[in-house]
N, C-alpha and C positions, 0 to 999 in steps of 0.2 A: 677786177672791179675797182673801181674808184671808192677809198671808205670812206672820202668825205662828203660823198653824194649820197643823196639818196635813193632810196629804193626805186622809186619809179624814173631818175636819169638815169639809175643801173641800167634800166631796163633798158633806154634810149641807146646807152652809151653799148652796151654788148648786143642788142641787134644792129648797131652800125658795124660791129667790131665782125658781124657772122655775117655782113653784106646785104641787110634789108637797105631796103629805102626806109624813111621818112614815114613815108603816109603810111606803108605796109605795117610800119612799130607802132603809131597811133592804131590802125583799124585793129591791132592783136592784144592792146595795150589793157583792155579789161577782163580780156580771156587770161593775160599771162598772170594778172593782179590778181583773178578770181581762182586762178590753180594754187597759188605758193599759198592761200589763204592767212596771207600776214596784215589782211588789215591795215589800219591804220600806220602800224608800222612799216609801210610805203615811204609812209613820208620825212620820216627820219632818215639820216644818213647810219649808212649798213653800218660802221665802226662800231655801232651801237648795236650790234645785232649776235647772234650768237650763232656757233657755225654751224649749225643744225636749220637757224633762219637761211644762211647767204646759201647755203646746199640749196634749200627749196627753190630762191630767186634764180639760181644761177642753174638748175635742171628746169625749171618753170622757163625760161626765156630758152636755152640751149633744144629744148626738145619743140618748141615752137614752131619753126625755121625749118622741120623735117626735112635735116642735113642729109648728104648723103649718108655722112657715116656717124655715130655714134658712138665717141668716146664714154666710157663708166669705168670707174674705179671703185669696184667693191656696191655697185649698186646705189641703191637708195636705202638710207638706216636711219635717217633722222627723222622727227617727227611720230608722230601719234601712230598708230596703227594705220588708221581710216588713210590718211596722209600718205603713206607709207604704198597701202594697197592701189591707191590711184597713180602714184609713181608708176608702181610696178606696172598696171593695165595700160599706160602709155608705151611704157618701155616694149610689152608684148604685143600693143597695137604697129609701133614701129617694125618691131621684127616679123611680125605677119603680114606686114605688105612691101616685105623683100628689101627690106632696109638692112644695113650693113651696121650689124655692133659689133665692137673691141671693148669686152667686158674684163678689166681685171679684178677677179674673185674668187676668195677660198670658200664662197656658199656652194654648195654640192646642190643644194636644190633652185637655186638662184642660176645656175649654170647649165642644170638639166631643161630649166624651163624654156628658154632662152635662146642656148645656141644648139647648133648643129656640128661644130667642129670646133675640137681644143689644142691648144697650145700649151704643151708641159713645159715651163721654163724654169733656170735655176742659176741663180746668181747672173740674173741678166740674156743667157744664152736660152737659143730653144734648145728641147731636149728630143721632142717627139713633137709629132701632127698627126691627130688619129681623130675617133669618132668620140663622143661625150665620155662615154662607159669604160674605155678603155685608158683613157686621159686620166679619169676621175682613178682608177683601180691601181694607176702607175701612180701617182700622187698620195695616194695611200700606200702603197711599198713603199713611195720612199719617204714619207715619212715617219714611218716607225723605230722606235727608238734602238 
């Protein structure tokens, strides 16, 4: 993201960056303002924003665009609850109509919800590829102290 822009060229400048056209980011452009629910501060440039703000713009505009696949890193944790739980019901609307996430997360219930199959990985390398329950059961072996 650009921090010297503002919130709504962010929005310009990352659905160019994800391959919309133009008119496509205009016609989306009050649906993606009215998700990250930042108000006015749209119109300030993000530098001024705090990173719990530029998370909402920057999953508000990403989940937009219903990518093939779906990068997340540790979910959605920023924001109020109410905030929080509309992330999440995007997130589970994505994956219920057979869209592809790469979630990396240590939430056991964020992971259950979610996916179908996990990846034990550790210092970079996979370790296992197995089903939620079992992924989640090895991850708890190993880390115990």
């Amino acid at each position: 993201m650009d921090s010297e822009g503002t919130g709504y060229e962010n929005i310009y400048l990352r659905g160019l960056f994800l391959g919309m056209p133009r008119k496509e980011i205009s016609k989306r452009l009050d649906d993606i303002a009215d998700f990250t629910e930042l108000g006015d501060f749209l119109r300030l440039p993000i530098r001024t924003y705090s990173a719990g703000m530029r998370m909402r713009l920057a999953f508000a505009i990403s989940t937009s665009v219903e990518p093939d696949i779906l990068l997340l890193d540790e979910g959605i944790g920023a924001g109020d609850a109410a905030f929080v739980e509309k992330a999440n019901q995007r997130i589970q609307s994505f994956a219920d109509s057979a869209g592809i996430i790469v979630l990396a997360s240590h939430s056991e219930a964020l992971i259950r919800r979610i996916c179908s199959t996990a990846v034990l990985m550790e210092r970079g390398r996979v370790v296992e590829v197995a089903d939620v329950e079992t992924i989640l059961a090895a991850y708890r072996e190993r880390s115990k102290p």
